[in-house]
C-alpha positions in Angstrom: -13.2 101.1 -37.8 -15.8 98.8 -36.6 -17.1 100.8 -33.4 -16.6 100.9 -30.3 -17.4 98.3 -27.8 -19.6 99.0 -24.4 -16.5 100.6 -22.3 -15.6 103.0 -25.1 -12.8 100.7 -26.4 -12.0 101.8 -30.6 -13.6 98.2 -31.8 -10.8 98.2 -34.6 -12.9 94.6 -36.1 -15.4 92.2 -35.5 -16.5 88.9 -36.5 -19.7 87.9 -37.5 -21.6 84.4 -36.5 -22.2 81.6 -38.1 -25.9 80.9 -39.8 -25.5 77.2 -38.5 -25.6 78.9 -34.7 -28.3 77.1 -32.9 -31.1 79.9 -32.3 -31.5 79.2 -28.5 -27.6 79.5 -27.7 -26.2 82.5 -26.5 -23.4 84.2 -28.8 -20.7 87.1 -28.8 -19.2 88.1 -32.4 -15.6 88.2 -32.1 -13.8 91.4 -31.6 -10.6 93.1 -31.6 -10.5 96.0 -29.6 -7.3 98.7 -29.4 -6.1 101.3 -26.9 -6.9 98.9 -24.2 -5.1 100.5 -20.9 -3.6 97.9 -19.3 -5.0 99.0 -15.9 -8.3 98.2 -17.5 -10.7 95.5 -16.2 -10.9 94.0 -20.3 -6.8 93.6 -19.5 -6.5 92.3 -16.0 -9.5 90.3 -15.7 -9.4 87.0 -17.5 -12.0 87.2 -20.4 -13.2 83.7 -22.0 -14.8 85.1 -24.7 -13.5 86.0 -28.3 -11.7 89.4 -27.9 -8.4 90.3 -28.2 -7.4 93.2 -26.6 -4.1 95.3 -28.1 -2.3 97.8 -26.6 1.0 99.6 -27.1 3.9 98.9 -25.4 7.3 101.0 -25.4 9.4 97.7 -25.3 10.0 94.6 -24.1 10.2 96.0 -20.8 7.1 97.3 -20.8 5.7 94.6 -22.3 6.5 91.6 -19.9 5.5 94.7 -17.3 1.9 95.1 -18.8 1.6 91.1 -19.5 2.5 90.4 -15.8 0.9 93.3 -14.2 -2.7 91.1 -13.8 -3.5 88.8 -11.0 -4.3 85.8 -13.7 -1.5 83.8 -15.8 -3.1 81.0 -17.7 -2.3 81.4 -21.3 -0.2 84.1 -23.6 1.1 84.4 -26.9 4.3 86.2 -28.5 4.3 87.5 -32.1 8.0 88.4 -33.2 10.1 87.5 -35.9 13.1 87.6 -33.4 14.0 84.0 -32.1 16.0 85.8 -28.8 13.2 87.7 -28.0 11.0 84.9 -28.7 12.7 83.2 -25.7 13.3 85.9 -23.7 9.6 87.4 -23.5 8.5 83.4 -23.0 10.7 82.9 -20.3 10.2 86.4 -18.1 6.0 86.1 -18.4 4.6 83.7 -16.2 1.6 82.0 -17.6 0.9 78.4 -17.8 1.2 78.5 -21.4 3.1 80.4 -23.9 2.5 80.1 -27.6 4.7 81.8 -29.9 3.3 83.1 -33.4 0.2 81.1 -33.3 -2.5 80.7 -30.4 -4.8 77.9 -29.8 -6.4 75.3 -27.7 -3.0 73.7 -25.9 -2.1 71.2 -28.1 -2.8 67.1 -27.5 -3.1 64.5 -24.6 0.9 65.0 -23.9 1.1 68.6 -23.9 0.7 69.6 -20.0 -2.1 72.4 -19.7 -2.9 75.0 -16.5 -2.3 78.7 -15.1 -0.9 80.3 -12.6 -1.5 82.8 -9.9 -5.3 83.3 -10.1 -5.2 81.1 -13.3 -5.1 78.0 -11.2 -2.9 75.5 -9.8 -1.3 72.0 -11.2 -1.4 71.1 -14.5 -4.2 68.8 -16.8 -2.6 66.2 -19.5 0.8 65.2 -19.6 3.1 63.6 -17.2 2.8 66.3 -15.0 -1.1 65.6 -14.8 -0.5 62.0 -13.2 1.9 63.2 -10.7 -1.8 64.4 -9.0 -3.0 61.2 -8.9 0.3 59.4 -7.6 2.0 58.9 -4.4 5.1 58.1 -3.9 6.4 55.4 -1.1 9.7 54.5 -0.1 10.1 51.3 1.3 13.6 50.1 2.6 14.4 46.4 3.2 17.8 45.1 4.9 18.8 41.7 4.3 20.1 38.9 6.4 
């Protein structure tokens, strides 16, 4: 066990940084913190920083309750080895993006990228993006 972090979270790891790091930047080490009550501010606020905060869940009930149950949606991630619940848990929590058995930055120019609720509105890249920046017109014409 690694600690605990500033709230009293069990700090179950944490990263380290890099000697490279420019001196006059401003750096967190990465963390994984457990026990995190979903109620908590670390699980319904949206953090952009590098901590991942686990907690337990009695199934997957309670889990799309606890992944729903914060004002912000913009990106999630699954882990299971089941391909039903796979599609089940990425179809019931609403987030703008749902990556299952990996995480990362949303994929390329194609791949449509935004939240929802809090999280934002629209999307960025992809098809969807350009629908922002179009307008439809109907024009009707009868001849003779």
């Amino acid at each position: 066990m690694a600690g605990a972090d500033r709230d009293g979270y069990p700090t179950v790891a944490k990263g380290t940084l890099v000697d490279a790091a420019p001196p006059d930047g401003y750096y967190v080490e990465p963390r994984l913190i457990r026990d995190v009550s979903p109620e908590s501010r670390l699980a319904c606020d949206e953090v952009f920083g590098p901590v991942l905060a686990a907690m337990p869940f009695a199934d997957e009930a309670d889990a799309i309750r606890i992944a729903n149950g914060t004002p912000f949606g913009l990106v999630s991630a699954i882990w299971s080895r089941d391909g039903g619940r796979q599609l089940r848990l990425a179809r019931a929590i609403r987030s703008g993006q749902v990556f299952v058995n990996s995480y990362g930055a949303g994929g390329g120019v194609e791949l449509p990228f935004g939240g929802m609720k809090h999280s934002g509105y629209g999307r960025e890249k992809g098809f969807e993006a350009l629908h922002g920046f179009t307008v439809l017109k109907t024009v009707v014409l009868q001849h003779g």
